[in-house]
C-alpha positions as CSV (number, residue, x, y, z in Angstrom):
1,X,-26.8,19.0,16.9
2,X,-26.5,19.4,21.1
3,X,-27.5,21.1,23.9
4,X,-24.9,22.2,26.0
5,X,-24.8,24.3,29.0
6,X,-22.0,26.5,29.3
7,X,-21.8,27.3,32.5
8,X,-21.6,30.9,32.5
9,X,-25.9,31.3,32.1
10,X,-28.7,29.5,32.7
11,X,-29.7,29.5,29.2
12,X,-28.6,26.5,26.6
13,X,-28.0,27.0,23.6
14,X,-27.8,24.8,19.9
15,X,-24.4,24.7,18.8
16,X,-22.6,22.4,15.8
17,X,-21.1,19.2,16.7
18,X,-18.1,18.5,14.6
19,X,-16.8,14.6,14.8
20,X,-12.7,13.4,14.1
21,X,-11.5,9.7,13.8
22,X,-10.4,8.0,16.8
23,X,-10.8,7.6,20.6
24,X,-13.0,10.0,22.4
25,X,-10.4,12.3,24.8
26,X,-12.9,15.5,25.7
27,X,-14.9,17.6,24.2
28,X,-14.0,21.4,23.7
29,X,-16.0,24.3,22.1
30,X,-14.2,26.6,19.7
31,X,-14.7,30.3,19.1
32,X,-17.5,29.6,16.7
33,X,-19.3,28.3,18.9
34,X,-18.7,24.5,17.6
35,X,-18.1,21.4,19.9
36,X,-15.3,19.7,19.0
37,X,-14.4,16.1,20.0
38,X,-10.9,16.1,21.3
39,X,-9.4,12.3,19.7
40,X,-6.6,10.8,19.5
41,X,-6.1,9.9,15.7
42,X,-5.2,6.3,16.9
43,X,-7.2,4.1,19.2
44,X,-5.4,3.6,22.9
45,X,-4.0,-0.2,22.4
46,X,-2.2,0.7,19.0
47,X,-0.3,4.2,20.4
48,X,3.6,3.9,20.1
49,X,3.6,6.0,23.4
50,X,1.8,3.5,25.6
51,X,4.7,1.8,27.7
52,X,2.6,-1.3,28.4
53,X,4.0,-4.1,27.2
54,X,2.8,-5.1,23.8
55,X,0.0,-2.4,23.2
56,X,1.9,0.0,21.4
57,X,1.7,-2.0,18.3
58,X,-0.6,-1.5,15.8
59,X,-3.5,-4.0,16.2
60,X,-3.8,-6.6,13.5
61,X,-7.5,-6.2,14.3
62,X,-7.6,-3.1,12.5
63,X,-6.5,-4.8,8.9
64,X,-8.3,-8.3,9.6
65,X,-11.4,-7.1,10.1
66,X,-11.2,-5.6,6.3
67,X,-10.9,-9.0,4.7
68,X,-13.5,-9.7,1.9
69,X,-13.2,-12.9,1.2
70,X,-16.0,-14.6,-0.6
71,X,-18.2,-11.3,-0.2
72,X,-17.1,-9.4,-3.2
73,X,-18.6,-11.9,-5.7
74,X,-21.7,-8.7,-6.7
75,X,-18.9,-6.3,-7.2
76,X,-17.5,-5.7,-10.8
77,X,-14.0,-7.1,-11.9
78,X,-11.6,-4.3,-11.2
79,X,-13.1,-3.8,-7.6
80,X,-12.5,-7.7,-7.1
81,X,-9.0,-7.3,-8.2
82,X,-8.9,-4.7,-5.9
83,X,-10.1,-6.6,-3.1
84,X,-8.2,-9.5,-4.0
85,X,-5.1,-7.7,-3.4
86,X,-5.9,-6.0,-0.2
87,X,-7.1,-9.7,1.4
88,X,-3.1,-11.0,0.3
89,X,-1.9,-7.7,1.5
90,X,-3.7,-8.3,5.3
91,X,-2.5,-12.1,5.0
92,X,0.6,-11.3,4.6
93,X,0.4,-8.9,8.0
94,X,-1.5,-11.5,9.4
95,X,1.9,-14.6,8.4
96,X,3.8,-12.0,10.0
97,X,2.1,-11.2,13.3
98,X,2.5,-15.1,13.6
99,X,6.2,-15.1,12.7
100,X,5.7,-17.5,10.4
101,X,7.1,-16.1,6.9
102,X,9.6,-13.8,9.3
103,X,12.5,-15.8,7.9
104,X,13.4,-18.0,5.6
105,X,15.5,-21.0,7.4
106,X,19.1,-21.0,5.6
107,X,17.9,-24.9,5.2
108,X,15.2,-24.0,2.6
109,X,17.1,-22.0,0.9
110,X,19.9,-24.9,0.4
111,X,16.8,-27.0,-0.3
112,X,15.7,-25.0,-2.7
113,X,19.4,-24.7,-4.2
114,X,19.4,-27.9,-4.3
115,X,16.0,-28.7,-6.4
116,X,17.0,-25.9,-8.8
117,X,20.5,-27.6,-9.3
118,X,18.3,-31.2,-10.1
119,X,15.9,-29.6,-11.7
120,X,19.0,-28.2,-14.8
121,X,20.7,-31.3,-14.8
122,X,17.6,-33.4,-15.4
123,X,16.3,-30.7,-18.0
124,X,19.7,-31.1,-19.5
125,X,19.8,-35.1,-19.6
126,X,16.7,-35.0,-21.5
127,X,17.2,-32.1,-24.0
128,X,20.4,-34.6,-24.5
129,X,18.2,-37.6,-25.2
130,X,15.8,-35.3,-27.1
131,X,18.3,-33.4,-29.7
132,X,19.1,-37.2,-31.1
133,X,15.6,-38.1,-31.6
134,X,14.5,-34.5,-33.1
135,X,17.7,-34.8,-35.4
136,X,16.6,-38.7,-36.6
137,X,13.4,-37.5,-37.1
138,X,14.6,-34.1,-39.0
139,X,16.7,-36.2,-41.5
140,X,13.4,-38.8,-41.9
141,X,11.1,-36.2,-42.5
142,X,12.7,-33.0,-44.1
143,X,10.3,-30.6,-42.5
144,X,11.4,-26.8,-42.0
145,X,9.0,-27.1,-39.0
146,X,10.4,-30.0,-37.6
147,X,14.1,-28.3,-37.9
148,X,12.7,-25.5,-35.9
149,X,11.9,-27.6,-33.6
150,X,15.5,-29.4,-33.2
151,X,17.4,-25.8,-33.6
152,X,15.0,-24.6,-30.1
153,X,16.4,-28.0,-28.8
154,X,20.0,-27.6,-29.6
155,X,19.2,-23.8,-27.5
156,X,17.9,-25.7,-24.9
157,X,20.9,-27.7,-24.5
158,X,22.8,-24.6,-24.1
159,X,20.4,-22.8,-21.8
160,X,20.8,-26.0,-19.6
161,X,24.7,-25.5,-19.3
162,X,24.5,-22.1,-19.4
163,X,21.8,-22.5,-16.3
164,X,23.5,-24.9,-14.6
165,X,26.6,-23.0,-14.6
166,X,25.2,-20.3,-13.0
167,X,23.1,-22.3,-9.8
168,X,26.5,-23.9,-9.2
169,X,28.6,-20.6,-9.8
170,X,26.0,-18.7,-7.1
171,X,26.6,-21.7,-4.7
172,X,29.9,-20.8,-4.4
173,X,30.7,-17.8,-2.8
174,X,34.0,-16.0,-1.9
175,X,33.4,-12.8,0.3
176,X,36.5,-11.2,-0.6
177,X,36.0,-10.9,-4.4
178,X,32.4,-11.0,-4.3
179,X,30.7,-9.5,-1.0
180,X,27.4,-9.6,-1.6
181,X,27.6,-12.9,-3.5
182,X,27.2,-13.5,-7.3
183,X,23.1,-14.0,-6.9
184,X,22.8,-11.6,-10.4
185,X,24.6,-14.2,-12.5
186,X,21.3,-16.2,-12.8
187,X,19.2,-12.8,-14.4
188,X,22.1,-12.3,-16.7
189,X,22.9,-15.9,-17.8
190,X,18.7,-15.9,-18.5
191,X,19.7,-12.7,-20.8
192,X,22.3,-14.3,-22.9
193,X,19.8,-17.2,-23.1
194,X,17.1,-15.0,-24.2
195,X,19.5,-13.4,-26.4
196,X,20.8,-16.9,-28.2
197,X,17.1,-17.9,-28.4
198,X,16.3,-15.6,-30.3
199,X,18.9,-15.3,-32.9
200,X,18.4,-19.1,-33.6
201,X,14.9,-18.3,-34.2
202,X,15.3,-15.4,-36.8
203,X,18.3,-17.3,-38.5
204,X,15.4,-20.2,-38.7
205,X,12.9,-17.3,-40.3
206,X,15.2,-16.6,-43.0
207,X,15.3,-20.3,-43.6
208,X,11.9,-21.0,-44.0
209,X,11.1,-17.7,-46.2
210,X,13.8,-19.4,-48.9
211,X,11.8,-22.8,-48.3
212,X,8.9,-20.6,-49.5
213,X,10.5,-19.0,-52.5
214,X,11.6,-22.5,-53.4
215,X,8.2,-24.2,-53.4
216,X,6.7,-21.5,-55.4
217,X,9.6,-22.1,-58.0
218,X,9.1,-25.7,-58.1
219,X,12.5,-26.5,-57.2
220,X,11.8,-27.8,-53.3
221,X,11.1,-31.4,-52.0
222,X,8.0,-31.6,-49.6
223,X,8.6,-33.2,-46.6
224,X,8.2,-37.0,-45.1
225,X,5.8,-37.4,-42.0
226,X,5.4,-40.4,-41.3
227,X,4.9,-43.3,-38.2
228,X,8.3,-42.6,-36.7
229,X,8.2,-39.0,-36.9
230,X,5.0,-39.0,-35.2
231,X,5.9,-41.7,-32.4
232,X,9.6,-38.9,-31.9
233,X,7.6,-36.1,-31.6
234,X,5.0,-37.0,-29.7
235,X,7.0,-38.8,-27.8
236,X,8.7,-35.2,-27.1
237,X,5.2,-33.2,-26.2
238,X,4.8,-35.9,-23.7
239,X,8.6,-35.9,-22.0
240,X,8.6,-31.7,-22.0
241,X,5.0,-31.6,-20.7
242,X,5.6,-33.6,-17.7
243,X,8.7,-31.7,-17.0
244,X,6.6,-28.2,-17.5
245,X,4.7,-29.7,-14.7
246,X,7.1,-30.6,-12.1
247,X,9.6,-26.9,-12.7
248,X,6.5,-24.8,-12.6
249,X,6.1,-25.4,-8.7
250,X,10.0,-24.9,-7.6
251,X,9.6,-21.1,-6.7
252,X,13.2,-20.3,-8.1
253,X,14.1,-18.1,-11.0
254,X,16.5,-20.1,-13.3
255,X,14.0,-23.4,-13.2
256,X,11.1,-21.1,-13.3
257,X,12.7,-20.2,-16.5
258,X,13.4,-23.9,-17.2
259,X,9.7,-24.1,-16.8
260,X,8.5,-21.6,-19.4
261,X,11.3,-23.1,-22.2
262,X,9.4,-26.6,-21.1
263,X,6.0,-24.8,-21.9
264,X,7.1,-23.4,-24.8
265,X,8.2,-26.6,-26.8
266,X,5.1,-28.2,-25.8
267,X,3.4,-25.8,-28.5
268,X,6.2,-25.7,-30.7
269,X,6.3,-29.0,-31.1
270,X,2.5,-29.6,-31.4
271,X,2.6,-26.8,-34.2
272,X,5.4,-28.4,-35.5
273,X,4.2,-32.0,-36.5
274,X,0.7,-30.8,-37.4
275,X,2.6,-28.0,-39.8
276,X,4.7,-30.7,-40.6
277,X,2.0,-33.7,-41.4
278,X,-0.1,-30.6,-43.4
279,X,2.4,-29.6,-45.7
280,X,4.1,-33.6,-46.2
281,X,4.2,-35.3,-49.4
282,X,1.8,-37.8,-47.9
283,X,-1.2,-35.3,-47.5
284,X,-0.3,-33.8,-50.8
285,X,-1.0,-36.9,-52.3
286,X,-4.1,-37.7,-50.7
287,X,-5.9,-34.2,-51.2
288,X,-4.4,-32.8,-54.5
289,X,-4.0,-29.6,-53.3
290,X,-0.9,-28.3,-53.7
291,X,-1.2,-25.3,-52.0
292,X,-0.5,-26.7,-48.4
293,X,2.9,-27.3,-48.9
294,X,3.1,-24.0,-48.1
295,X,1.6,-25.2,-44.4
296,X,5.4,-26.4,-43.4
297,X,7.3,-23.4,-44.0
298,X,5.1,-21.4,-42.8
299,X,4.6,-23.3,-39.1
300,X,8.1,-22.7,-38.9
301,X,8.2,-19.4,-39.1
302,X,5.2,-19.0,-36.4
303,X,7.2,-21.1,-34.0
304,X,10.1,-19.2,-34.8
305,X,8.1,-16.1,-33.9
306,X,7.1,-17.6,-30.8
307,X,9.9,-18.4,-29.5
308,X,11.5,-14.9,-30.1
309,X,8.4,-13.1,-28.4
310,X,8.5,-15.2,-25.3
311,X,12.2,-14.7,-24.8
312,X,12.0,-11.3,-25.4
313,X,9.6,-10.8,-23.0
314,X,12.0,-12.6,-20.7
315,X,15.0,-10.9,-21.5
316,X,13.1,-7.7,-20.9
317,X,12.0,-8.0,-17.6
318,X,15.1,-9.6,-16.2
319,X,16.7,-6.5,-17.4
320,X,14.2,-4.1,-15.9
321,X,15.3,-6.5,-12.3
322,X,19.2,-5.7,-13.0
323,X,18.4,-2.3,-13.2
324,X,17.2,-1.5,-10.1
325,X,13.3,-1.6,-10.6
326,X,11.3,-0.7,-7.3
327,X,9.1,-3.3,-5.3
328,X,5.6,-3.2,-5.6
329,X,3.2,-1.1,-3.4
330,X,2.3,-4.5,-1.8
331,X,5.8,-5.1,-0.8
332,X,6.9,-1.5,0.4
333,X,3.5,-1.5,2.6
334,X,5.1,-5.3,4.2
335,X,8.3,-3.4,5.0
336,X,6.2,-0.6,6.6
337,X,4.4,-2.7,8.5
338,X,7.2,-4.5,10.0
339,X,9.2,-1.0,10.7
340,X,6.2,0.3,12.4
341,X,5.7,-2.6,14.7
342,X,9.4,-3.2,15.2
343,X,9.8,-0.8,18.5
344,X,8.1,1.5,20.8
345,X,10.1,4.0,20.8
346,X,10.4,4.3,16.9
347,X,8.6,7.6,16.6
348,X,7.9,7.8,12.8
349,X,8.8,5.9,9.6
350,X,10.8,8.5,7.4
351,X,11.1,6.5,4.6
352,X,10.8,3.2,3.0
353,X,12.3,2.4,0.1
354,X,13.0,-1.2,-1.9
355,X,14.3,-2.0,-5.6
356,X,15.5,-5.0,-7.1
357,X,18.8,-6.2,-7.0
358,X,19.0,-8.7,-9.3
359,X,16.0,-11.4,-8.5
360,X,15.7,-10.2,-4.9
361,X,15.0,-6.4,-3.4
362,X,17.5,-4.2,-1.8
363,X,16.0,-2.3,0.8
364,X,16.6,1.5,3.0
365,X,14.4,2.5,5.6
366,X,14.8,5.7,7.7
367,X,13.5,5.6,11.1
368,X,12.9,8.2,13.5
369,X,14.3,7.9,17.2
370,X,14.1,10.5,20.0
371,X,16.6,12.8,19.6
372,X,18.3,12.4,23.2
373,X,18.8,8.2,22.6
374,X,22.0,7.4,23.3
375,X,24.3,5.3,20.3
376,X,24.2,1.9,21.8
377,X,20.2,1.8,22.8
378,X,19.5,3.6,19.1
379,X,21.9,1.2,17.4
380,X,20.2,-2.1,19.4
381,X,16.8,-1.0,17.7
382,X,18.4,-0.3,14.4
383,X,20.6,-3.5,14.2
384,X,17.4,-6.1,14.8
385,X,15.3,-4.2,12.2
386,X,18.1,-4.9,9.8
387,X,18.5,-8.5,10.9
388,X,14.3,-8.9,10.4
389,X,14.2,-7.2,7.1
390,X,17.1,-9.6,5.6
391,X,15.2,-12.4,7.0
392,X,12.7,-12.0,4.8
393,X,13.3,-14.4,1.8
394,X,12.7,-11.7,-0.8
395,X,15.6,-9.5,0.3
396,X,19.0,-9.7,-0.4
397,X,20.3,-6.9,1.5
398,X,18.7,-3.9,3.6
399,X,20.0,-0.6,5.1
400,X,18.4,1.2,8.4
401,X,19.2,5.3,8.8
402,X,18.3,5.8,12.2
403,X,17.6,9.8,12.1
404,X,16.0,12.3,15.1
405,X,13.7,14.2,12.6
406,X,12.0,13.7,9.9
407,X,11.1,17.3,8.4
408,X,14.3,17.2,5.5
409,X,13.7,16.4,2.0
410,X,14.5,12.4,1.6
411,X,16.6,13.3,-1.7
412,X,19.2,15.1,-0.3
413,X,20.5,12.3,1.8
414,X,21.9,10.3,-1.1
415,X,22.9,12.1,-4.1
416,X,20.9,11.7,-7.6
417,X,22.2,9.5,-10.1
């Protein structure tokens, strides 16, 4: 509530003070007798109508100063998570206000070419190296599980040429039969992989179901574990660990994948020699109990299982990538933010829009310029905004509509497929 004299008697009167966001402009007094603030719904330095130099950007100020950090420890889990993501969400704004993650130098990016192409034809020296042992110690032993384990090796051996085809095949590009480069070969040779993986696993299930019918008739051989067969596949945990450790930190798709096939014969092969060892003639002998022959069999068919899970899940979402699945909120609210501090005299963000193409994003964004701009100064604002979108190392390509008004329906500009 506020006194306030309005000129016309001597007498004051109580009137209703209403309050908006923003910097103080005036104050006004409606019909109703209410005094209205008169703001400006965005504080002076961050209007994209100031002309001084600089100050019609958005302050970074505004995002920084919302950073949690270590203060939302008393808050419940989903409100950390929340938190969480809006601190990477204002680093992010802040790497960009520092033009530090504005481009990725073409250098790294043959660097990290270069690592991925290392990283498959090491993983393929070794699956090389270990498909001999895991087939000397398959014949020694005659354990189902221990098969399993060679039959995921022989697919690794092919997911290494098959993966090394494809980081040399996107290398090499011809802009005449392939434009925008062959960058989706790597999601779909990870498809056939997933694909091949699987159907070695199920052909192994069926496999280790007759092994079962077998035992229970009494016609089947256990298996032989013994000193070698432990030395081969421990020998194998230890090689495929330390290579899980050195592909999980290349930040590129087809080793990431390498990674996960790495991390995935570390079980299966643990599973496999204790499966293995449990259901072995040896173990038979000492405990009497016949029923853990059924332990070998039965191993198998939970790696088997495994396997065809995890590559299913893989397989999956580099499909949903191929298809044209949109970005994250995280992302599209990156590409806002660099639209909006791109140029003064961008007048509004139409529309923002990003999807994957393949591993990366494509990416449209309507701006809004004044209506009487001519082509050239209108195309030298939309041309950068291209070139600073595509420098981003998430983005393949991007598109800028430069438009003078923003009141039509998005959909009708493209048609609906």
């Amino acid at each position: 509530m506020e006194l306030t004299d309005t000129g016309d008697t001597a007498e004051t009167e109580q009137v209703e003070e209403s309050f908006l966001l923003g910097r103080i402009a005036g104050r006004e007094i409606d019909s109703a007798g209410v005094v209205i603030r008169v703001t400006e719904v965005a504080p002076s330095n961050s209007s994209i109508y100031d002309d001084d130099e600089g100050r019609w950007k958005l302050p970074l100020s505004h995002f920084t100063s919302k950073k949690q950090g270590g203060e939302n420890k008393h808050h419940n889990k989903s409100l950390r998570s929340y938190y969480k993501a809006q601190d990477r969400l204002i680093e992010s704004f802040e790497e960009l206000q520092l033009e530090i993650d504005d481009a990725m130098l073409e250098s790294d990016i043959k660097l990290l070419q270069k690592k991925a192409l290392f990283y498959a034809r090491l993983t393929f020296v070794v699956n090389c190296l270990l498909l001999i042992a895991k087939a000397v110690a398959s014949t020694l032993s005659g354990s189902i599980a221990i098969i399993s384990s060679l039959v995921d090796s022989i697919v690794d051996l092919a997911s290494g040429i098959i993966l090394w085809w494809a980081t040399k095949a996107v290398k090499k590009r011809d802009p005449y039969i392939y434009p925008q480069g062959r960058t989706k070969l790597e999601p779909v040779a990870i498809i056939i992989l997933s694909v091949l993986m699987a159907a070695a696993s199920l052909q192994l299930v069926r496999e280790s179901i007759q092994k079962i019918i077998s035992i229970a008739s009494g016609t089947a051989g256990l298996p032989v574990v013994d000193i070698p067969v432990f030395a081969i596949a421990g020998g194998t945990i230890g090689v495929k660990f330390v290579l899980w450790l050195l592909c999980r930190r290349i930040p590129s798709p087809s080793v990431q994948t390498l990674a996960l096939d790495h991390r995935n014969d570390v079980c299966s092969n643990f599973v496999a020699i204790a499966c293995g060892y449990v259901g072995s003639a040896e173990l038979n002998k000492l405990s009497g109990i016949s029923g853990l022959s059924y332990v070998d069999p039965a191993g198998a068919i939970l790696i088997s299982l495994y396997i065809v899970y995890n590559w299913w899940q893989t397989g999956a979402e580099q499909i949903r990538l191929l298809t044209g699945y949109t970005a994250q909120p995280e992302f599209l609210s990156k590409l806002t933010w660099i639209c909006m501090n791109h140029h003064k005299k961008i007048l509004h963000i139409d529309t923002v829009r990003a999807f994957h193409f393949g591993n990366n994003f494509l990416v449209e964004v309507d701006i809004v310029l004044p209506e009487a701009m001519s082509m050239k100064e209108a195309h030298d604002i939309g041309e950068p905004l291209q070139l600073k979108l595509e420098s981003l190392p998430e983005v393949e390509r991007a598109f800028v509509h430069l438009d003078y008004e923003y009141t039509h329906n998005p959909k009708s500009e493209h048609k609906i497929v």
